[in-house]
C-alpha positions in Angstrom: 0.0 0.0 0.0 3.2 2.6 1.1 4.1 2.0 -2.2 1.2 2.5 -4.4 1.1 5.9 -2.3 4.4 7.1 -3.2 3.7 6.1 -6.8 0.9 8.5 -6.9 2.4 11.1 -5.3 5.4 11.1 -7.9 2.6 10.4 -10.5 1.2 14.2 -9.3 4.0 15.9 -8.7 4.9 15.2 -12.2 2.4 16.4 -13.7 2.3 19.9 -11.8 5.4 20.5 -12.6 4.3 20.0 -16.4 1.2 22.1 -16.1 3.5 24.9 -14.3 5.6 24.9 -17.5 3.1 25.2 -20.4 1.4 28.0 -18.0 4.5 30.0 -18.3 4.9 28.8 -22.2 1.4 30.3 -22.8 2.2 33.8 -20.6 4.8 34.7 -22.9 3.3 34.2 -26.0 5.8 32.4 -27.7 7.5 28.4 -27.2 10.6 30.2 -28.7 11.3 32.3 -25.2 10.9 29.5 -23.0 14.0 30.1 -20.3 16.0 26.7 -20.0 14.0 24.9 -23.3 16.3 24.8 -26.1 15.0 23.6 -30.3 16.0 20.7 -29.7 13.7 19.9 -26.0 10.8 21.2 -28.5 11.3 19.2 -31.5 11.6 16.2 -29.4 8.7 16.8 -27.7 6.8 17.6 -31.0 7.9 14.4 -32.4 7.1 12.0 -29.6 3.6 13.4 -29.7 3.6 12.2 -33.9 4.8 9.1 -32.6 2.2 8.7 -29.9 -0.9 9.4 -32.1 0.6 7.2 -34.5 1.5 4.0 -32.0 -2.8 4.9 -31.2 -3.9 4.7 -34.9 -2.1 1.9 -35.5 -3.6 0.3 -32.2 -7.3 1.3 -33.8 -6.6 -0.5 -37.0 -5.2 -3.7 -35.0 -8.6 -3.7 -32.6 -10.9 -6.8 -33.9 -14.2 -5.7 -35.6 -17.6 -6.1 -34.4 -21.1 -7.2 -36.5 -24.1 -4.6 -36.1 -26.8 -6.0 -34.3 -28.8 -7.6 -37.1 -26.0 -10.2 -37.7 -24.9 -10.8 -34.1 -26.8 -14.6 -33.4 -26.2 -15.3 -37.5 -23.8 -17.3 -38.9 -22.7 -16.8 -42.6 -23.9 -19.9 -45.1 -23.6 -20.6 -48.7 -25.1 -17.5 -50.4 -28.1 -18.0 -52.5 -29.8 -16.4 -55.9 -32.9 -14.5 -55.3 -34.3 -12.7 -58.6 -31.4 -12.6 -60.4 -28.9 -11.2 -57.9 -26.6 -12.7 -55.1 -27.6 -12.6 -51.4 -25.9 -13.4 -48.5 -27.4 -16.4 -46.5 -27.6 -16.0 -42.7 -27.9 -18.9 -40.4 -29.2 -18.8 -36.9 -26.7 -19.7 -34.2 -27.5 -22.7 -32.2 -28.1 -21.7 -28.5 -26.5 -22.9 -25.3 -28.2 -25.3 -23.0 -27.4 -23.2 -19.7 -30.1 -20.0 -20.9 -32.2 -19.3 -19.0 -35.9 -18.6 -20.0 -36.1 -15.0 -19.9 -32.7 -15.0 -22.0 -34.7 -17.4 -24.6 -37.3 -14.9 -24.8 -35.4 -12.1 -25.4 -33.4 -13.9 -28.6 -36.4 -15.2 -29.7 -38.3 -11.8 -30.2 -34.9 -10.5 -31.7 -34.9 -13.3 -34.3 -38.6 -12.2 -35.4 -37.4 -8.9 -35.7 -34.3 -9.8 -38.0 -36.3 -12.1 -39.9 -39.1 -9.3 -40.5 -36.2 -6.9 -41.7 -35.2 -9.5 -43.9 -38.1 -10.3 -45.8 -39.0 -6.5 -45.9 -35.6 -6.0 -47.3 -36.1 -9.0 -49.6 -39.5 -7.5 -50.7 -37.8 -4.1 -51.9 -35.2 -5.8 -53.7 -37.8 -7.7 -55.4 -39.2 -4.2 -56.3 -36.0 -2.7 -56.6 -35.8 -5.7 -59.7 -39.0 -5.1 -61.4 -38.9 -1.4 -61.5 -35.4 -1.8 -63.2 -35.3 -1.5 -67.1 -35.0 -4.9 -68.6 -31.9 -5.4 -70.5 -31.6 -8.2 -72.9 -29.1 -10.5 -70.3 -31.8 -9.5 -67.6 -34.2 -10.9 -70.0 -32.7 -14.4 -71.1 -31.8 -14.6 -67.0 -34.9 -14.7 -66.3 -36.5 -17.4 -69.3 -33.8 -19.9 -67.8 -34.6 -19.3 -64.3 -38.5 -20.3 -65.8 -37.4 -22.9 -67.1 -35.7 -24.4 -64.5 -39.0 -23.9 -62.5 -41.2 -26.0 -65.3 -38.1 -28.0 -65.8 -38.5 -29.2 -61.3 -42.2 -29.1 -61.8 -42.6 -31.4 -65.0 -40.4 -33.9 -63.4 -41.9 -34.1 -60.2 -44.6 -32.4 -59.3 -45.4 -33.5 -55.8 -42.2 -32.9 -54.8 -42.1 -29.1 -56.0 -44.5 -27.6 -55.4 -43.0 -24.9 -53.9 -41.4 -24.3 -57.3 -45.0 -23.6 -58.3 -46.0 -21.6 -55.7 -43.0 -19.3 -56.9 -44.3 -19.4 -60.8 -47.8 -18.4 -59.6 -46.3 -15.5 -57.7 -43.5 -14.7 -60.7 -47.4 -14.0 -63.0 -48.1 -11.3 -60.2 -45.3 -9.7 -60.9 -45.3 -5.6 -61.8 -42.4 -6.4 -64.1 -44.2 -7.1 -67.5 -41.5 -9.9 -68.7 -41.5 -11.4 -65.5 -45.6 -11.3 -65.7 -45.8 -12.6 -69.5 -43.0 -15.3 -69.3 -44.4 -16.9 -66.1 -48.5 -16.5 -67.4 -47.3 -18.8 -70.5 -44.9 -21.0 -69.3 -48.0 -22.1 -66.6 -50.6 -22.9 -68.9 -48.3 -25.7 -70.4 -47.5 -26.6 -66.2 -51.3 -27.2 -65.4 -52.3 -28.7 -69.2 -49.3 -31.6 -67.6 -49.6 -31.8 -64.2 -53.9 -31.3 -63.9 -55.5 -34.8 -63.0 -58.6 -36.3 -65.2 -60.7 -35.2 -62.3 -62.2 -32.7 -59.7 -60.7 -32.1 -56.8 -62.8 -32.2 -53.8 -62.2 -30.3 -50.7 -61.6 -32.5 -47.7 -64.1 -33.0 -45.0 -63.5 -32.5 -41.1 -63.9 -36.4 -41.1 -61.2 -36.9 -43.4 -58.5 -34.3 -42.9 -58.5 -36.0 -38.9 -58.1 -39.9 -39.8 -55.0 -41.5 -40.4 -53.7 -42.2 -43.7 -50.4 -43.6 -45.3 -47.6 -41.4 -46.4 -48.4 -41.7 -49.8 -52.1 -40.7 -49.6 -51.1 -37.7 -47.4 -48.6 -36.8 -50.0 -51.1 -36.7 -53.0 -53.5 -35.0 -51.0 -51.2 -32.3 -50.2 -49.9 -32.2 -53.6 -54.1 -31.8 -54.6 -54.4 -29.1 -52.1 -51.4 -27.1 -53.2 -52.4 -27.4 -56.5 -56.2 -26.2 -56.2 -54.6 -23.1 -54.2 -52.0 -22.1 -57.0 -54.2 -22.6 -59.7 -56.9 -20.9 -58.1 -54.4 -17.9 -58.1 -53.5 -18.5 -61.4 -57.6 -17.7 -62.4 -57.7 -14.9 -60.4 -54.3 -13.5 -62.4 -55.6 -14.0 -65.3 -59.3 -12.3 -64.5 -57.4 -9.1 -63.4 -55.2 -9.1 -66.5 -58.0 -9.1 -68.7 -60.3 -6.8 -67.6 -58.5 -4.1 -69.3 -59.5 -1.3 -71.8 -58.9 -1.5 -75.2 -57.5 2.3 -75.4 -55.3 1.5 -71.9 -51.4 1.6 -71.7 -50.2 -0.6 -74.8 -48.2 -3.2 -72.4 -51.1 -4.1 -70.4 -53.8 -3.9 -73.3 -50.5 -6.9 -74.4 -51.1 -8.6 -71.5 -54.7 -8.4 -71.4 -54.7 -10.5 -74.7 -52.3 -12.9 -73.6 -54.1 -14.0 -70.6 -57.1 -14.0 -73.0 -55.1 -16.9 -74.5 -54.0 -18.6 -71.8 -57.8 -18.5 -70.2 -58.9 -20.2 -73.7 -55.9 -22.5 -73.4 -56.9 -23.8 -70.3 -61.0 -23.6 -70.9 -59.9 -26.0 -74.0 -57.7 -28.3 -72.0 -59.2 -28.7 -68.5 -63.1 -27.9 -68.7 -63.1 -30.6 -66.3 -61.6 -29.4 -63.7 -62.4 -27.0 -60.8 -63.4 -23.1 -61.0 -64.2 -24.2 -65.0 -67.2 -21.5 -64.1 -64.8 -18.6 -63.6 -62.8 -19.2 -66.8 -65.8 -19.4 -68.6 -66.8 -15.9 -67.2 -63.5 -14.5 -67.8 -64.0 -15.2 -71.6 -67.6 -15.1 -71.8 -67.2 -11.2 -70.4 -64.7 -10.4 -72.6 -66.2 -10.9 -76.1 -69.9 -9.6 -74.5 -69.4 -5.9 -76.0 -71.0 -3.9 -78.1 -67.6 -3.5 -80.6 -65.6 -6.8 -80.4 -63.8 -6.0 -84.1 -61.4 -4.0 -81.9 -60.8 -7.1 -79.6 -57.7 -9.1 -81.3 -58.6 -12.2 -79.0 -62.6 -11.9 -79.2 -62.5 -14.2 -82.6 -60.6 -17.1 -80.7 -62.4 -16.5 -77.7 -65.5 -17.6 -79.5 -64.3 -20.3 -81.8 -63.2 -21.9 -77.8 -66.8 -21.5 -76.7 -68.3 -22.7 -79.9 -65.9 -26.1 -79.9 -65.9 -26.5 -76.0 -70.1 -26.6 -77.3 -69.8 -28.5 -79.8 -67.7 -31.4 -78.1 -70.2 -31.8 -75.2 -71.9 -34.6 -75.4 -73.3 -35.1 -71.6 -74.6 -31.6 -71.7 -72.8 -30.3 -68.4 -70.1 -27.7 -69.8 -73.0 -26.2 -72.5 -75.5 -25.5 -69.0 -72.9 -23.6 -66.9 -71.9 -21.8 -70.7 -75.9 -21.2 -71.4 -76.3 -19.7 -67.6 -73.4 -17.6 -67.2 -74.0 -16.1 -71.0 -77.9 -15.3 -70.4 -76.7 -13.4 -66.9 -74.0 -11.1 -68.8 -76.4 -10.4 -71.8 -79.3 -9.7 -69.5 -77.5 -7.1 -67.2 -76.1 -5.2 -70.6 -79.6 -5.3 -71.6 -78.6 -7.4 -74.8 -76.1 -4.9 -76.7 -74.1 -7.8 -77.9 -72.8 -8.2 -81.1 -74.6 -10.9 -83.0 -71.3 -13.5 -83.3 -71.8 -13.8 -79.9 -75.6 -15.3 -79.8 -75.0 -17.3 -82.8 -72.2 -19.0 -80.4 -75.4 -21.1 -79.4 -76.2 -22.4 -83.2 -73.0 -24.1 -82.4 -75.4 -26.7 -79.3 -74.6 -30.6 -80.9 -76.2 -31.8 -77.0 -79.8 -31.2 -78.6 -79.5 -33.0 -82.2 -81.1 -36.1 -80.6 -83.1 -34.8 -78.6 -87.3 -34.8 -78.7 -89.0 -33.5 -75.8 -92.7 -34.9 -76.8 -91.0 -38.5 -76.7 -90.4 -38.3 -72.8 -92.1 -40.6 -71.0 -91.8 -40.4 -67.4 -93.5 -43.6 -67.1 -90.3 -45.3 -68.1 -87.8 -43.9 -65.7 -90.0 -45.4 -62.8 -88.5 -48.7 -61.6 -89.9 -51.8 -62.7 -90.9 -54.1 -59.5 -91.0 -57.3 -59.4 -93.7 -59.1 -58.3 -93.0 -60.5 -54.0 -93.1 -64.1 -55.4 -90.0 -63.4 -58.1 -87.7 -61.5 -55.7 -84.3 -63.8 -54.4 -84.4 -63.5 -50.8 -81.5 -61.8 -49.2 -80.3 -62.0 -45.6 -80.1 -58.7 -43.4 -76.1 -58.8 -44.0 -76.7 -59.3 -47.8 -79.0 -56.6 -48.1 -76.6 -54.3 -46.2 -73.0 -55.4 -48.5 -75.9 -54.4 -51.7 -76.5 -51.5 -50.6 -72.9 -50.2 -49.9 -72.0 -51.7 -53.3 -74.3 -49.2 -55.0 -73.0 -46.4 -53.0 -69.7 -47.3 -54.6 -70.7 -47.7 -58.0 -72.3 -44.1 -57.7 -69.0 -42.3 -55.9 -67.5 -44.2 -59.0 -69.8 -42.9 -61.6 -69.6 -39.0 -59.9 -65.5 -39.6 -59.8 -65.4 -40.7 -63.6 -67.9 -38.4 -64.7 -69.8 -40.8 -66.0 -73.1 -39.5 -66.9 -76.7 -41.8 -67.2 -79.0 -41.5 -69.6 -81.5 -39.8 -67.5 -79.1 -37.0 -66.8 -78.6 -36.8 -70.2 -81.8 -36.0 -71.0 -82.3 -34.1 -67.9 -79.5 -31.4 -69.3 -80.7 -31.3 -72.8 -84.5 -30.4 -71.1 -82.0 -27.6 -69.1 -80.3 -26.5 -72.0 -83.5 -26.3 -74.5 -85.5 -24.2 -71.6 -82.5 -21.6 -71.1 -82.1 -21.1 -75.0 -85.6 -20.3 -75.7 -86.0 -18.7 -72.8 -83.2 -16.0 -73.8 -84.3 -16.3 -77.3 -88.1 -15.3 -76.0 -86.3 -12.3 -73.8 -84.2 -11.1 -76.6 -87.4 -10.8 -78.9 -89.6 -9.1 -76.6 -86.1 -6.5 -75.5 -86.6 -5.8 -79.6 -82.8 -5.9 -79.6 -82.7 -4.8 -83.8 -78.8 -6.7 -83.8 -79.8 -9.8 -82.3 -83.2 -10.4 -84.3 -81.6 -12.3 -86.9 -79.7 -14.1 -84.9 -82.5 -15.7 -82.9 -85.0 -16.4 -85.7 -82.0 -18.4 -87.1 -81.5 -20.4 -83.4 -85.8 -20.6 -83.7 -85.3 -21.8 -86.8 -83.3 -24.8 -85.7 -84.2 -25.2 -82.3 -88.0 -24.1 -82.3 -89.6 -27.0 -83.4 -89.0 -28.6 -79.7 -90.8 -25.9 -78.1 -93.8 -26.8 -76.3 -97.3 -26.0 -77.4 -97.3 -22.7 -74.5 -94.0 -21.2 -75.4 -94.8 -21.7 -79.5 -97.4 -19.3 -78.7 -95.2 -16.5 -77.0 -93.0 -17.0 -79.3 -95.6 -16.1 -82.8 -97.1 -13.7 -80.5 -93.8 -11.5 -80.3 -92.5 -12.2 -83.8 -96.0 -10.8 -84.8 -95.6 -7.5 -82.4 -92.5 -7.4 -84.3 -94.1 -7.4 -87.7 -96.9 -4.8 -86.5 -94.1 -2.5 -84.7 -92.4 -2.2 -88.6 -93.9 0.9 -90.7 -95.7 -1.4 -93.6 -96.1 1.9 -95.4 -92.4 3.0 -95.5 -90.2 0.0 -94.9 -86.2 0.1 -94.9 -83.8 -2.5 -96.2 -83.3 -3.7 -93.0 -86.7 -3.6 -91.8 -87.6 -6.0 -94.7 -84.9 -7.8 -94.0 -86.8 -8.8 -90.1 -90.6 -9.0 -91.6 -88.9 -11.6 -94.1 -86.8 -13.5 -91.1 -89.7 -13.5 -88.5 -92.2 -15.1 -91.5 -89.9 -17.9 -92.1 -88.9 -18.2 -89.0 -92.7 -18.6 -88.2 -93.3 -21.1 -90.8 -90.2 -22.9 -90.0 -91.6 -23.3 -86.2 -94.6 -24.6 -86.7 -94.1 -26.8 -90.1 -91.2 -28.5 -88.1 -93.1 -29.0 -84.7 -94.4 -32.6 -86.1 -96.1 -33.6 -82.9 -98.2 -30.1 -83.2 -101.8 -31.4 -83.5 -103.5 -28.6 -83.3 -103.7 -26.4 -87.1 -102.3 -22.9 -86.2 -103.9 -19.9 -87.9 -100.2 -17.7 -89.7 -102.9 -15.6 -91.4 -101.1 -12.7 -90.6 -97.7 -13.8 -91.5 -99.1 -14.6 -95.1 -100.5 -10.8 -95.1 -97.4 -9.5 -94.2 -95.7 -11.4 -97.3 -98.0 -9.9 -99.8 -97.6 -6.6 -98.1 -94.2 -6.5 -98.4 -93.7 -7.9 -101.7 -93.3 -4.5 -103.6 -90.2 -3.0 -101.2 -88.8 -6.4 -101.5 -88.6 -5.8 -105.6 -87.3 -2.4 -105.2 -84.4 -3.2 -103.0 -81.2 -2.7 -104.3 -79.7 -5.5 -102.3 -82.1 -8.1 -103.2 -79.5 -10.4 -104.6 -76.9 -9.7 -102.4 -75.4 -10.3 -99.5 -72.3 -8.8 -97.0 -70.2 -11.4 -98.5 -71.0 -10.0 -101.7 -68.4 -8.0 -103.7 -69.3 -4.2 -104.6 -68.9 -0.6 -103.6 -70.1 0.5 -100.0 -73.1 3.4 -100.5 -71.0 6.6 -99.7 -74.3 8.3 -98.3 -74.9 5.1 -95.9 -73.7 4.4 -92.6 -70.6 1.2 -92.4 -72.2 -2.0 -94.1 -73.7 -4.4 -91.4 -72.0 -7.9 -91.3 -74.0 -11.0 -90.1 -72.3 -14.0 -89.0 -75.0 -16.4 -89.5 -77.9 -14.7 -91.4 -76.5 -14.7 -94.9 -79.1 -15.7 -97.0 -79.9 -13.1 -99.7 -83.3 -11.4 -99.6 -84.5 -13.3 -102.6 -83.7 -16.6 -101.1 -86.2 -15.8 -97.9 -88.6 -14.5 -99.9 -88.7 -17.9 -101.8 -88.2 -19.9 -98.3 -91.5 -17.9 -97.1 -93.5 -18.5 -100.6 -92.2 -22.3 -100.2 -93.8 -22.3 -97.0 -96.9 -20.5 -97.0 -98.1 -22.7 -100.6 -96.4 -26.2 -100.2 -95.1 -26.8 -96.3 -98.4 -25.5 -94.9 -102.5 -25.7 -94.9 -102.2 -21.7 -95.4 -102.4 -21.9 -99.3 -105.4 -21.5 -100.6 -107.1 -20.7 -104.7 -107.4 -16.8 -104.0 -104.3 -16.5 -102.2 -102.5 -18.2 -105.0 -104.2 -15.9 -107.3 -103.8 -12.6 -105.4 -99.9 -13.6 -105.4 -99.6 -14.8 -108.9 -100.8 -11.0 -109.8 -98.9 -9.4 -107.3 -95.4 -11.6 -108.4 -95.8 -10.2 -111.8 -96.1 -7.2 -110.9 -93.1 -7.3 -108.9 -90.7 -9.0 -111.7 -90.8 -5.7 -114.1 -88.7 -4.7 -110.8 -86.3 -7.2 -109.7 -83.2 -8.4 -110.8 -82.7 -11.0 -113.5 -82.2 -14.6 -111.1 -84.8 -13.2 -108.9 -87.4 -13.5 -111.9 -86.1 -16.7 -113.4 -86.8 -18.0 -109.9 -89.8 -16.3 -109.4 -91.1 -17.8 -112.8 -90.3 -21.4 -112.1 -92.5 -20.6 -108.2 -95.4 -19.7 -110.6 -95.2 -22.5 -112.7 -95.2 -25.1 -109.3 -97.7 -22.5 -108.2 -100.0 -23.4 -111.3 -99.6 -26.9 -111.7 -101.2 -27.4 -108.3 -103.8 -24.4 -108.9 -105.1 -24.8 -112.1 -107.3 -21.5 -111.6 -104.5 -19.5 -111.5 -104.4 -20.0 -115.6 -107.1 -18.0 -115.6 -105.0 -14.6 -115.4 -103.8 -15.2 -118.6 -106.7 -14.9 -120.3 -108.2 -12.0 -121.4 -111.6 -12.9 -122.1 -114.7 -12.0 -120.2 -115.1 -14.1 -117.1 -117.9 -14.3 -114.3 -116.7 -11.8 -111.7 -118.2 -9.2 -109.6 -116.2 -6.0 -109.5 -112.5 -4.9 -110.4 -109.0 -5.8 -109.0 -107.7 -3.5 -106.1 -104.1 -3.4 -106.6 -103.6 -0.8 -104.7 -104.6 -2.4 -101.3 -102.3 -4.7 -99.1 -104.9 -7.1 -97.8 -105.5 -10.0 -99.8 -109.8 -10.4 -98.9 -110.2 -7.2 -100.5 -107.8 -7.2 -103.9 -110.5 -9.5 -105.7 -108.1 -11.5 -107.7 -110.4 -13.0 -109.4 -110.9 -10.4 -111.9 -107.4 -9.6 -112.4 -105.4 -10.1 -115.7 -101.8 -10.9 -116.4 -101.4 -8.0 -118.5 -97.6 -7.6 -117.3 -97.1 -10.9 -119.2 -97.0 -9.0 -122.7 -94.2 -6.5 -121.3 -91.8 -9.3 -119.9 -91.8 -10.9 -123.2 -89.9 -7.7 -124.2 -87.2 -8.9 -121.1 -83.9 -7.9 -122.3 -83.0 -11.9 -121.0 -83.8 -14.5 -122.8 -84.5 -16.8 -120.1 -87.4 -14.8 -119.2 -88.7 -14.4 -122.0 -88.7 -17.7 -122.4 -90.5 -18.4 -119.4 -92.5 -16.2 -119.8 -94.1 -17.3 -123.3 -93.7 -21.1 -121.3 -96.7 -20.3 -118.6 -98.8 -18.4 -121.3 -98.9 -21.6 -123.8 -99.1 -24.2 -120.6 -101.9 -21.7 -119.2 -104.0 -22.3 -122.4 -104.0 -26.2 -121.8 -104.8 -25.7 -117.8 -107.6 -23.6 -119.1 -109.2 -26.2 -121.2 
């Protein structure tokens, strides 16, 4: 202790003395005036300082470095790839045994918070990667990283799905190449990896009992793969719901999830959420202007194959119910490709609704004598067989005859149904369409809905201005008479005579605007100059037939394919005809020539026209009038028969001068 004392005491005295010394240094002014220090004491002070703050730097650069706190309980692994770039891999360090509780607490909550900095961090470097320009090695980085993930996927599915889960998350991307190149390469993924059945959710029952490895690995694998693809829907719904005049690059994508929804509708209608794709496409090509629409053609060849193919009925119900909702809440402003989507139905070609018999779909039972008798036990193993056959049937989608027939009575109610609602909307586009769907469908209407269905093609016909008709007003009078004709002349389990009075009026109403029309020969398919004072030529899809040709499918109709022919009526048209061919177009007459000679030969009084000799008849001919009771026909001549002999075609004149001689020998 003495000598610790004395230590200290030198230690102080020592440095008074110093401090007396540089007091007297800084009184003066000046080091140079210092009494007993020389240069020399000075400089050698001077320089041991140098050396002292240098012996300390050097000291400071020998001193071992410490982490920051985030990387204090981490151990440095292998570093990893993570969007292109190389990251460090942190490991947590293994804890001693001797910690106490508290202490594990504390390192646990400062794990979660390290952890949580890292994935934020890994999150904005994510971002940081799609907000970068692309560069063309960014680019071909990022196919082979793809297709390394379809490459783990494709040869082992169950065992990657994680590599799946990253694909489906790659299509979310903000970064348009990472978006497009992951959307495509996963529609080839699920067309390979996608069972030939539904998967079911799993019950409470289920998801607790025990099960092999192998059964818990599938149904893991099913789950998983219901999730991603679920995702994968949902990607592809907000992709293409876009605007046609948006931002170029996502109008791009837009289209190409529009083909990788009709990819996958094509390949796995079978499988779940198969009603969400067919929204996503059915919305897409439901617009007033799909001509803009670069995908809107392919979407609805998908539709009208995926219709086609079905032969159970299932895929063409869902199709039918979602397509009536969308075209009932845009109050049917739909172009007409998209209704004539349904003339594409091959479910119905066999079927006949007035056939049914519900008799026959009763079970037949046996008489008490003629049953085998079975023990309790045998009945019981019987009855859990057929509750196997049936899970069987409903896992093989094996569908009975009476569900058959069950969907095609579904599917025939929904598509006159919407048919019905589109007539009475008066929707001017989709009138053509329909009468052509009535046309092949209506004759398995019922007797109640035939009715509705003449009732509102008649309002149509009365809603028309007779007196000043347009093209395209012509055009519907012409499609809802054949249409009407076609209905009832096809229905051959009708057994009641329907009275199409009015629809034979109409015809001989209409028959002069039908001879003045311009277009009477020709179609949109046809090829000549668009009328300049017109608005854009009208296109459609299905209704092609030529004006001339309905006119002749009606006359067909009302004379041979119906009771509605009668001696005036064949009279009143034979005068009106003629009258009507100094009009039309040369193949119009030649056709309407040979109609008048089938006409004759089956109404010999028609020959009468011809002549011009007094006849027994009250009155003169009205041609003025439009109703056929008050025309009187009977005293009508053919006098227009003497100026198409003057026919600049020789056909017709030849035809002509044919029915005169041939009406000479009916007259005798």
């Amino acid at each position: 202790m003495a000598r610790k004392k004395r230590s200290q005491e030198s230690i102080l005295e020592r440095t008074n003395k110093k401090r007396k010394q540089e007091d007297a240094l800084l009184e003066t002014g000046s080091f140079n005036d210092a009494g007993s220090l020389s240069d020399t004491d000075v400089y050698d002070k001077v320089a041991s300082k140098i050396k002292s703050w240098d012996d300390e730097e050097q000291d400071y650069e020998l001193k071992p470095r410490k982490l920051k706190d985030a990387e204090e309980d981490m151990v440095e692994g292998l570093p990893i790839k993570i969007n292109g770039k190389v990251e460090r891999n942190l490991v947590k360090r293994q804890r001693k045994q001797s910690q106490t509780k508290e202490e594990i607490e504390d390192d646990e909550d400062e794990e979660e918070d390290k952890s949580e900095t890292m994935q934020a961090s890994e999150k904005d470097a994510v971002n940081e990667s799609d907000a970068e320009p692309d560069t063309e090695e960014r680019i071909i980085e990022l196919k082979e990283d793809i297709a390394d993930l379809v490459e783990k996927i494709m040869e082992d599915p169950e065992e990657n799905t994680t590599a799946l889960t990253r694909l489906c998350k790659m299509a979310n991307s903000k970064n348009p190449n990472n978006c497009k190149f992951s959307m495509l390469a996963l529609v080839s993924v699920f067309k390979s990896i996608i069972p030939g059945y539904r998967i079911r959710p799993l019950t409470d029952l289920e998801k607790k009992e025990k099960v092999t490895k192998e059964v818990a690995k599938l149904r893991a694998f099913e789950q998983a793969l219901v999730a991603n693809y679920r995702n994968y829907i949902e990607t592809l719904k907000r992709l293409s719901r876009v605007a046609n005049n948006d931002n170029p690059v996502q109008v791009s994508l837009g289209v190409l999830a529009m083909q990788a929804a009709n990819e996958i509708a094509s390949n796995a209608s079978h499988f779940n959420f198969r009603s969400e794709v067919f929204t996503l496409i059915l919305r897409r090509i439901c617009k007033p202007n799909i001509a803009v629409d670069p995908i809107a053609e392919a979407s609805i060849k998908t539709i009208e194959t995926l219709l086609n193919a079905d032969d159970e009925g299932g895929i063409s119900i869902e199709i039918i119910r979602i397509l009536s909702k969308i075209l009932k809440v845009r109050n049917y402003n739909v172009e007409e490709t998209v209704l004539n989507m349904l003339l594409s139905l091959d479910v119905l070609h066999d079927f006949d609704p007035n056939t049914r018999n519900d008799d026959e779909n009763v079970a037949f039972k046996m008489k008490k004598k003629d049953r085998v008798h079975l023990s309790k036990k045998q009945r019981k193993v019987r009855k859990e067989m057929k509750e196997i056959e049936e899970e069987m049937q409903k896992a093989e989608q094996v569908v009975s005859a009476e569900e058959r027939e069950r969907n095609q009575a579904s599917i025939l109610k929904m598509v006159l149904s919407l048919y019905l609602n589109i007539l009475r909307n008066k929707s001017e586009r989709l009138v053509g369409s329909v009468l052509e769907g009535l046309a092949k469908f209506g004759n398995m209407a019922n007797f109640d809905l035939l009715g509705d269905f003449l009732e509102v093609m008649k309002e149509l016909i009365f809603d028309a201005e007779m007196d000043n008709l347009t093209s395209a007003e012509v055009r519907k009078v012409l499609l809802c008479i054949v249409s009407a004709f076609s209905i009832v002349s096809n229905n051959n389990h009708m057994k009641i005579n329907i009275d199409l009075s009015t629809f034979v009026d109409a015809l001989y109403s209409i028959l002069p605007y039908v001879s003045l029309d311009a277009d009477l020969e020709l179609s949109y398919k046809s090829l000549r100059l668009a009328d300049p004072l017109n608005d854009e030529l009208i296109k459609p899809a299905v209704n092609v037939s030529t004006k001339a040709e309905l006119l002749l499918k009606a006359l067909d109709h009302v004379f041979f394919r119906s009771k509605s022919g009668t001696k005036i009526r064949a009279t009143a048209f034979t005068k009106r005809l003629y009258i009507c061919m100094q009009h039309t177009p040369e193949k119009t007459t030649i056709a309407l020539l040979k109609f008048i000679e089938k006409l004759t030969t089956r109404y010999p009084e028609v020959g009468g026209l011809y002549s011009t000799e007094d006849r027994i008849a009250n009155g003169n001919f009205n041609m003025q009038t439009d109703s056929l009771s008050r025309s009187n026909p009977d005293a009508a001549t053919l006098w227009e028969n003497v100026i198409l002999t003057k026919h600049y075609c020789p056909i017709v004149v030849k035809g002509v001068r044919s029915l005169s001689t041939k009406s000479k020998e009916f007259s005798k």
